[in-house]
N, C-alpha and C positions, 0 to 999 in steps of 0.2 A: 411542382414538387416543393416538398417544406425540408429544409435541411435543415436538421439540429446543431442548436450552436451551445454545448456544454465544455461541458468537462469530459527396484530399487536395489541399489546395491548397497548394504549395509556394512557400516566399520566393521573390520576382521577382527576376533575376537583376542584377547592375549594368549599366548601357552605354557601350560604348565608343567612344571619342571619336575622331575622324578622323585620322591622322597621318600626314605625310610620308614618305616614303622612309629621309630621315636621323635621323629617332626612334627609340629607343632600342625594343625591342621591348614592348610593352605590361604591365602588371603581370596577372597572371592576375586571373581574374574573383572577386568577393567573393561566394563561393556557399553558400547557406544548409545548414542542421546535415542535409540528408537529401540534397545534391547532389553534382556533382563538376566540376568544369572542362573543358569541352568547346570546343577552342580557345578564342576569349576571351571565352566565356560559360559559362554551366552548365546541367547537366542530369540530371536525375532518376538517382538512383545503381542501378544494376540489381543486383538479389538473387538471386544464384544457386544461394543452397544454404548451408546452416547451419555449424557444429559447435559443442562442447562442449569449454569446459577444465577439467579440477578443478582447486578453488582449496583454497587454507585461508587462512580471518580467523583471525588470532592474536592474544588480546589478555591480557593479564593470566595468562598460565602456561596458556591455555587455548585450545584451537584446532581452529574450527568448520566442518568438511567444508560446501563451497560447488561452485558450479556455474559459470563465466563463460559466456552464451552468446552466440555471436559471430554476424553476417551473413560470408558469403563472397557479395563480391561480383566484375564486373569489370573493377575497378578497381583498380589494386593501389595507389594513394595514398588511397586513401579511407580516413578514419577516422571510426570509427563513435561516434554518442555513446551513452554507457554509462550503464542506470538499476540504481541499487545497489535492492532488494525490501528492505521493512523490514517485518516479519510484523503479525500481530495476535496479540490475546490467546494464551494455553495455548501451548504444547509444539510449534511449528508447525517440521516438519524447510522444509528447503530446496528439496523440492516441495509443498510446501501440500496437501496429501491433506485434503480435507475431505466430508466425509457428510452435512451439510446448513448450515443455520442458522438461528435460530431460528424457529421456525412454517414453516419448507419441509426438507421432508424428499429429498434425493436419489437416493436407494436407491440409488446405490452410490456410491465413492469416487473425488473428482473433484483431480486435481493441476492444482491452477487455479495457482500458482506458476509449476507448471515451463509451462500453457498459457498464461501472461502469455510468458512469455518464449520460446517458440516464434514466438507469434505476431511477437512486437515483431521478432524476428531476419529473420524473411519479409520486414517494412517496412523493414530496415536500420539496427536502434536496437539496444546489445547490453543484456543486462540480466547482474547479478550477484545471486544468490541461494544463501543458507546456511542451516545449521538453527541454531535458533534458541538461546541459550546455556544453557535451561532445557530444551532437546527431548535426550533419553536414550531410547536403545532400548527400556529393561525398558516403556515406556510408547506409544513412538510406533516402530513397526518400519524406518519410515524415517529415520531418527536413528541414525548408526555410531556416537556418545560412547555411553559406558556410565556411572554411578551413580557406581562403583569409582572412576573414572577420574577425576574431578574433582576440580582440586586446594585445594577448599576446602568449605565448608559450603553444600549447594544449596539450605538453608532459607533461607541470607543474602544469595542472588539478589536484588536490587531491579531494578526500571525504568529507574535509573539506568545501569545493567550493557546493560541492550537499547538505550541510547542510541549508551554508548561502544564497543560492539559494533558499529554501524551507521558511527558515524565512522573504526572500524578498515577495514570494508570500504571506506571510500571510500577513504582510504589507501592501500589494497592495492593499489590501481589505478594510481597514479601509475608512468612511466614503461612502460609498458604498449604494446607498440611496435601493438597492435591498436584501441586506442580512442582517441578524441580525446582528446587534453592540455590539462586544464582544464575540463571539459564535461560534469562529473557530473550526472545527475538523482537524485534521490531521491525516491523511492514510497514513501510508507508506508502499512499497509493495516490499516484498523480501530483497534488501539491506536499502532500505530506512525505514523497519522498525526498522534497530537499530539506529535510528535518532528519534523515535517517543517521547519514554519518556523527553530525553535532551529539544526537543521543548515547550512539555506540562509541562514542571516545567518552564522553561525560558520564553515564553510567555504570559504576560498577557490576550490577548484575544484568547490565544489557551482554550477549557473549556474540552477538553477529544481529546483521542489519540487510533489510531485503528492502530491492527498490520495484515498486510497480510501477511500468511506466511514468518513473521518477524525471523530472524535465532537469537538463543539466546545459539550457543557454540562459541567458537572460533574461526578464520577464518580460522586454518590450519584445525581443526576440520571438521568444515561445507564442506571445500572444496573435502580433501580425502574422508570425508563422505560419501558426496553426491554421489560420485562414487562407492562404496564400498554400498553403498544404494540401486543403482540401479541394480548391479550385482547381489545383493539376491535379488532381484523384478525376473528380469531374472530365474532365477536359482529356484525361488519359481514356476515359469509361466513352465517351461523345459528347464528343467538342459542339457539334454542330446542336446535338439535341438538349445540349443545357448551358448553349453560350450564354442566355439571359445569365443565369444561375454565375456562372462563372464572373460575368461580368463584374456582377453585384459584390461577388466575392472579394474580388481585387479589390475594386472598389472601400471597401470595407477593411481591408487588411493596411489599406492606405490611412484609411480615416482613424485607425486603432492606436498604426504608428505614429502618426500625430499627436496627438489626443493625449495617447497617456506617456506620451514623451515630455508633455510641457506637464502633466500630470506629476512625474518625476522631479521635473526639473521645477518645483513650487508655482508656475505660472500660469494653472491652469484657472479659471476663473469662476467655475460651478463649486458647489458643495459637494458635490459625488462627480463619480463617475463611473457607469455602468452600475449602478446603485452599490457603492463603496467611497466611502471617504477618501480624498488624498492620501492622508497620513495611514489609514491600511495597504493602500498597492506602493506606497514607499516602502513598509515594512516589509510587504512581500516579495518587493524586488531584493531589499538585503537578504532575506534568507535563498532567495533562488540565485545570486550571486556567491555568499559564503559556503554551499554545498561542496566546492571546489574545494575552498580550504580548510574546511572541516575533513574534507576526506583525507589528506596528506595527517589528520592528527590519528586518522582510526586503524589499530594494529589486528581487530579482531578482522575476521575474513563477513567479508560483501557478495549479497546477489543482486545483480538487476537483472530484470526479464522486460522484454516490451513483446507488443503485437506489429504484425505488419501493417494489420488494418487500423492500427492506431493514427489519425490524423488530427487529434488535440495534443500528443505529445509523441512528435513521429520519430521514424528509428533513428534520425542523424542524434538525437540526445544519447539513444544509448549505445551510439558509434563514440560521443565524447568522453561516456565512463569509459568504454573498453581500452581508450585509445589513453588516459589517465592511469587505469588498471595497469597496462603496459610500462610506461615511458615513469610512472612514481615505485614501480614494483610494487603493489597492492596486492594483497591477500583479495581478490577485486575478480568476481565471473561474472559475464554475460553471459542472454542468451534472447534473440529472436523467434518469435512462433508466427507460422504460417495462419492465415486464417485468424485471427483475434483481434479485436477490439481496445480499446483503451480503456474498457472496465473489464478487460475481460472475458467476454463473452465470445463465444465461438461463432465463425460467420461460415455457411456453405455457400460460394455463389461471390459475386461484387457488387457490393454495393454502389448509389444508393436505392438501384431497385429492382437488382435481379439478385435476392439473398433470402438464407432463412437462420434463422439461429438458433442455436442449442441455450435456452433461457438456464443456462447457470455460469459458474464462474469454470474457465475451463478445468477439465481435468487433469490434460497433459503437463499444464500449468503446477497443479496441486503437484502431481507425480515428483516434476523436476524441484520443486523447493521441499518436498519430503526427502527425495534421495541425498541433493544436495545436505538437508540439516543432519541425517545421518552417516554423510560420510565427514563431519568438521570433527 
């Protein structure tokens, strides 16, 4: 066996108040972020059909083939509110083409990206999605930047770069005669969701913040974790028929927390490691650290959603937000789904080899952060 080791109920509408004859005509109805004004009330915005803008996020001499995906609906004042996609780990282009995640294997390759954003468009929510500032063709074929083409050193790439990349896109947005003015959401998914809180306090038209299996321990934590995760997954499934596998696992979860511990700590004595520079998994350990304290700055309201079957960023992270949510009073939901993956993906069965999946991004998923963004 090969184990992958990666990465509605709608606001209530206002009511109107009795008036004369000689009253000024009524002020239109205060109708929530998925409706539209239906004389002096509202009502559910009808989605009639999609399309597609290419965009480009420009930041720093560098400029990152994107995708806007709009709802066309009924309505022609309807504007739509817009979720900017903020990747996870590796090289991930602007459809998210993924092949499994850790201990699930998909057998073939799923654009859970571009199906977050299909889906969200059908409910009437637009989404913005790019490749990522480190994704190059010679590596990821969905990825149009090439090696060549970059106009600095892509060893000097840090975490910091995938932040201000994210706050470009939201940027790019502004004045956008298709989306709502002022009504960003930002998603970040996996790595990108310890970037979420820091945006939604720092930006002003950022208005809420959703976390995708958003890791909320420390980096050396999450990373031996995750491995040590997957080995009791194994080991819960049969012990006996994948001790090799298990062993290996441990094994490995050992060597990781060593490794990028003296990694941290400057003493580590290669030029990479796990092909990254020191000075990048330093920087990614700050930001997977200050998610904590960023969130105590953030007043707009929070989603995180994780999978059960997520074993690269398992549910005790999103036991850490809920348990945060709680004890800081946070505008702050959770929510656990049966059956789901860490990109995602829908599992029938247990993996990693009595399974089959629904190759897209779940729907139930979609469902709950549509209903959620129209009930805020």
């Amino acid at each position: 066996m090969t184990i992958s080791l990666l990465a509605f109920p709608l606001l209530a509408c206002g009511t109107s108040t009795e008036m004369s004859s000689a009253d000024p005509d009524p002020a239109p109805a205060n109708c929530g972020r998925l409706e539209v004004v239906d004389g002096e009330g509202c009502r559910p915005v009808e989605v009639t059909g999609m399309r597609e803008e290419q965009v480009q996020v420009e930041r720093g001499g560098w400029s990152m083939p994107g995708v806007l995906t709009l709802p066309e609906t009924s309505s022609s004042d309807y504007r739509a509110p817009v979720v900017v996609l903020i990747h996870g780990s590796g090289p991930q282009s602007r459809h998210g083409a993924l092949t499994g995640s850790l201990a699930v294997d998909f057998g073939t390759p799923v654009e859970v990206y571009r199906s977050f954003a299909d889906q969200m468009a059908a409910r009437g929510v637009a989404t913005l999605r790019y490749d990522k500032r480190s994704c190059f063709n010679e590596a990821v074929p969905d990825c149009a930047n090439r090696v060549a083409d970059y106009p600095g050193d892509i060893n000097a790439i840090l975490v910091d770069d995938f932040v201000e990349d994210a706050r470009a896109a939201v940027h790019s947005l502004a004045g956008h005669p298709d989306v709502a003015e002022n009504d960003v959401i930002v998603a970040g998914h996996s790595q990108g969701g310890s970037f979420v809180p820091h945006l939604v306090a720092t930006e002003p038209s950022v208005t809420a913040g959703i976390g995708l299996a958003a890791p909320a321990l420390p980096l050396v934590d999450t990373i031996a974790g995750q491995v040590r995760v997957a080995a009791d997954h194994l080991a819960s499934v049969d012990a006996t028929a994948y001790a090799q596998d298990i062993a290996q696992l441990r094994a490995l979860a050992d060597q990781y927390e060593d490794e990028l511990t003296q990694v941290l700590a400057g003493t580590w004595s290669e030029p990479t490691w796990l092909g990254a520079s020191p000075a990048f998994w330093q920087n990614s350990a700050t930001w997977f650290e200050r998610a904590e304290t960023d969130l105590l700055q953030v007043e707009a309201p929070l989603l995180y959603l994780s999978g059960d079957l997520d074993f690269n960023v398992w549910p005790a992270h999103l036991e850490r937000y809920a348990e945060l949510g709680t004890t800081q009073q946070l505008d702050l939901t959770t929510e656990l789904f049966p059956g789901v993956t860490h990109a995602f993906v829908p599992v029938t069965g247990t993996p990693p080899a009595d399974h089959t999946i629904d190759p897209r991004f779940s729907p139930a998923v979609i469902d709950r952060i549509v209903a959620w963004l129209a009930s805020e």
